[in-house]
C-alpha positions in Angstrom: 121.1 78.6 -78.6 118.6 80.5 -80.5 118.3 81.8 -83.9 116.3 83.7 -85.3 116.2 82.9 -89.5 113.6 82.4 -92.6 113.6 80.1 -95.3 113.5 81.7 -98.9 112.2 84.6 -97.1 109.2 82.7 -95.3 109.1 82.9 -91.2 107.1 79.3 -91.5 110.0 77.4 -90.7 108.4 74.5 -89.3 107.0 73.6 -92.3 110.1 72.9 -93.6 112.5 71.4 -91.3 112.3 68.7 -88.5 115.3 67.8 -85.9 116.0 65.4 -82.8 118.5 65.9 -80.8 121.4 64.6 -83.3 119.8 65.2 -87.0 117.9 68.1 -88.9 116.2 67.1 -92.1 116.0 69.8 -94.5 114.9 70.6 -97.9 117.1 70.4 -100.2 119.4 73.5 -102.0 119.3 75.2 -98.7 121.4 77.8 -98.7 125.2 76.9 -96.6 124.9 79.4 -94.7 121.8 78.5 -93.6 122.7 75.5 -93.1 125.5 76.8 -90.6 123.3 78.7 -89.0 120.6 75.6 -88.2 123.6 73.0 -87.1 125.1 75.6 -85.3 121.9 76.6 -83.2 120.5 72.6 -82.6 123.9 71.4 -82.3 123.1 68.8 -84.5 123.8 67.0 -88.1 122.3 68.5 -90.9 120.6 66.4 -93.8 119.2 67.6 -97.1 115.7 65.6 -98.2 113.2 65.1 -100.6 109.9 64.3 -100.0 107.7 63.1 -103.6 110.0 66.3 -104.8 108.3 68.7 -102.0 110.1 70.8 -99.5 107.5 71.1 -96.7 109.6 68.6 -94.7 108.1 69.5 -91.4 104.3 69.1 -92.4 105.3 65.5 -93.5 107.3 64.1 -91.1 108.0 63.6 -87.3 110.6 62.0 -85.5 112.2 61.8 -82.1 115.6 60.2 -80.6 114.5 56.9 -82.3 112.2 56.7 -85.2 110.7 58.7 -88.4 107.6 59.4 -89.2 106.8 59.8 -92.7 103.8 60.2 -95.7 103.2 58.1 -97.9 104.4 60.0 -100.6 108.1 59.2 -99.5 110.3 57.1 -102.2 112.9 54.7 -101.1 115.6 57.3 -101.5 114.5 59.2 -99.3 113.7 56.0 -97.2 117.1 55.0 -97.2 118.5 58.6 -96.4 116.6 58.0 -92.8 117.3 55.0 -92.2 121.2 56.0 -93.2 120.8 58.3 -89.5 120.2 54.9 -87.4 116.5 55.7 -87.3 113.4 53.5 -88.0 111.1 54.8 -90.4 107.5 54.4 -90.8 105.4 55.3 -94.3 102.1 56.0 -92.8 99.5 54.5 -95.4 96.8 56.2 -93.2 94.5 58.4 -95.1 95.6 61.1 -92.3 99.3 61.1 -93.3 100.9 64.6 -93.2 102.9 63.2 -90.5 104.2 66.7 -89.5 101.2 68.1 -89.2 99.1 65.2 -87.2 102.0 63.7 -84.7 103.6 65.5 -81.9 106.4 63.5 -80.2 109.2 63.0 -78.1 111.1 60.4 -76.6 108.1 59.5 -74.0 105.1 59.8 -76.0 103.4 60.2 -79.6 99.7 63.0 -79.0 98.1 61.9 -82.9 95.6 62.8 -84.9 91.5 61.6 -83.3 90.4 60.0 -86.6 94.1 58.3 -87.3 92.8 54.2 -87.4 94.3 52.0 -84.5 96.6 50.3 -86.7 98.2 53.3 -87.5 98.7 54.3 -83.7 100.4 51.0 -83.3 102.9 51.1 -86.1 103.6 54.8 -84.7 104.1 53.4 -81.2 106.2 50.5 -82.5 108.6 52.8 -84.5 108.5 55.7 -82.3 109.1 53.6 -79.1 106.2 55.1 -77.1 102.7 55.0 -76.1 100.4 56.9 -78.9 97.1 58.5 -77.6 94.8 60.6 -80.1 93.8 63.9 -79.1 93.7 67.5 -79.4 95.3 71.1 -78.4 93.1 74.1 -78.4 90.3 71.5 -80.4 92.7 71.7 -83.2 93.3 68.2 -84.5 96.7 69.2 -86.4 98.1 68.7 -83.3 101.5 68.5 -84.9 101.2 72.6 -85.8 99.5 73.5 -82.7 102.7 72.8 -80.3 106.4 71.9 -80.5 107.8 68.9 -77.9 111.4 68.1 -76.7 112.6 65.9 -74.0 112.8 69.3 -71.7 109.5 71.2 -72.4 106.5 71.9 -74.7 105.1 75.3 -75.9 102.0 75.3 -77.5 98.3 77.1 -78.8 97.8 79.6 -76.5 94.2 78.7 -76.3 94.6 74.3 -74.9 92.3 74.1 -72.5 93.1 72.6 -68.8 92.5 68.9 -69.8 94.5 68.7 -72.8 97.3 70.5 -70.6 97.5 68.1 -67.9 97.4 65.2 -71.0 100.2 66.5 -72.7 102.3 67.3 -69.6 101.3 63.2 -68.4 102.3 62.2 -71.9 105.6 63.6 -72.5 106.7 63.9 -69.2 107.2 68.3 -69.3 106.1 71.1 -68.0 103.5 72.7 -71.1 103.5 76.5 -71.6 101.5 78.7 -73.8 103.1 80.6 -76.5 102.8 82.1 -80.2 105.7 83.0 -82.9 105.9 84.7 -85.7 104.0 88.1 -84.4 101.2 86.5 -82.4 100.8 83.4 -84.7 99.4 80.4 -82.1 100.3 77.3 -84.7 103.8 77.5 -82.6 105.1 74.5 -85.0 105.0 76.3 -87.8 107.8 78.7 -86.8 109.2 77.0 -84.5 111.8 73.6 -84.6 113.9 73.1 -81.8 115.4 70.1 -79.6 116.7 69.9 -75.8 120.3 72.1 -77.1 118.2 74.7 -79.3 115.9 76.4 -81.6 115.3 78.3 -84.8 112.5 80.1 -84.9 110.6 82.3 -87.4 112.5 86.0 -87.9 109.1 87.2 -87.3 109.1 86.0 -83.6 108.9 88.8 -81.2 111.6 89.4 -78.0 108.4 88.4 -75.8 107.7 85.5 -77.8 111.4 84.4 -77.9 111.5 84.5 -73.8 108.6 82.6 -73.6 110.1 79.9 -75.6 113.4 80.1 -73.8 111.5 79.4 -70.2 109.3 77.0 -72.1 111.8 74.8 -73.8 114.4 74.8 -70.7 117.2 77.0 -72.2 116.8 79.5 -69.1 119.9 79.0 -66.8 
């Protein structure tokens, strides 16, 4: 299912929310029907969370079907609210730590950061349960914000070149289309958070730009 929605009247929604395909971490005193409307369209749990008393949830963490991603910044409540999903959770101590914003994953591979240390693409690896590559999409190294990965398809920056393509499609075992949201806006993560049974997406996103993330994300029958 889709849905079109904003939070608190902002189409960046990515920024603010991050689902698998069982859990959506959101910022907390979302509105309930809201709320409704997310769990309803990702067929999934909803969780409230806190991040060092921030709501940009999406730019600071990542996750897939087994493990968490998170800053630094993250206190052992909201520690222990992950780990209360049956997820593994790792506080990146890297100096490149908006997790969100840096990692793009699924349940076959983690695309990072280029200047993320080795270390840190090992503890990724280890928590995530994939292989961890650094790299780019469309030169950008915020590779989190550039695209948006599930197990069935990838949508991302309209301007990836050919090799990064062919490396994301190897990584995370998908097809990879191009796309925008929000009006022509080619950082698809930030208005876009979806998982193999749905998506919400920015209430700025065109009819065009919704088809192309129906075809690109597998939702077409």
């Amino acid at each position: 299912m889709l849905q079109l929605l904003d939070f608190n009247e902002n189409p960046s929604i990515g920024v603010y929310c991050r689902a698998n395909d069982n859990v959506v971490f959101v910022q907390r005193q979302l509105d309930k029907k809201l709320k409704t409307l997310i769990a309803t369209a990702l067929d999934a749990k909803i969780v409230e969370l806190s991040i060092a008393n921030a709501n940009i949830i999406g730019s600071l963490l990542v996750m897939n079907s087994s493990g968490v991603v998170v800053t630094d910044f993250a206190n052992e409540d909201t520690i222990r609210t992950i780990k209360q999903q049956g997820l593994s959770v790792l506080v990146t101590k890297d100096t490149i730590n908006a997790a969100g914003n840096d990692i793009l994953a699924n349940d076959h591979g983690a695309l990072v950061h280029p200047e993320m240390r080795d270390h840190t693409l090992k503890k990724i690896g280890e928590t995530l349960g994939v292989p961890v590559s650094r790299g780019t999409i469309a030169e950008l190294e915020t590779v989190g914000m550039a695209a948006v990965v599930t197990n069935k398809g990838c949508l991302c920056h309209p301007k990836i070149n050919d090799e990064e393509k062919r490396v994301l499609e190897k990584m995370f075992d998908v097809e990879v289309m191009i796309g925008t949201v929000n009006h022509g806006y080619p950082m698809i993560g930030s208005g876009l958070v979806a998982n193999t049974k749905g998506a919400i997406i920015g209430n700025q996103t065109t009819g065009i730009e919704m088809g192309r993330i129906e075809e690109a994300l597998g939702f077409l029958q």
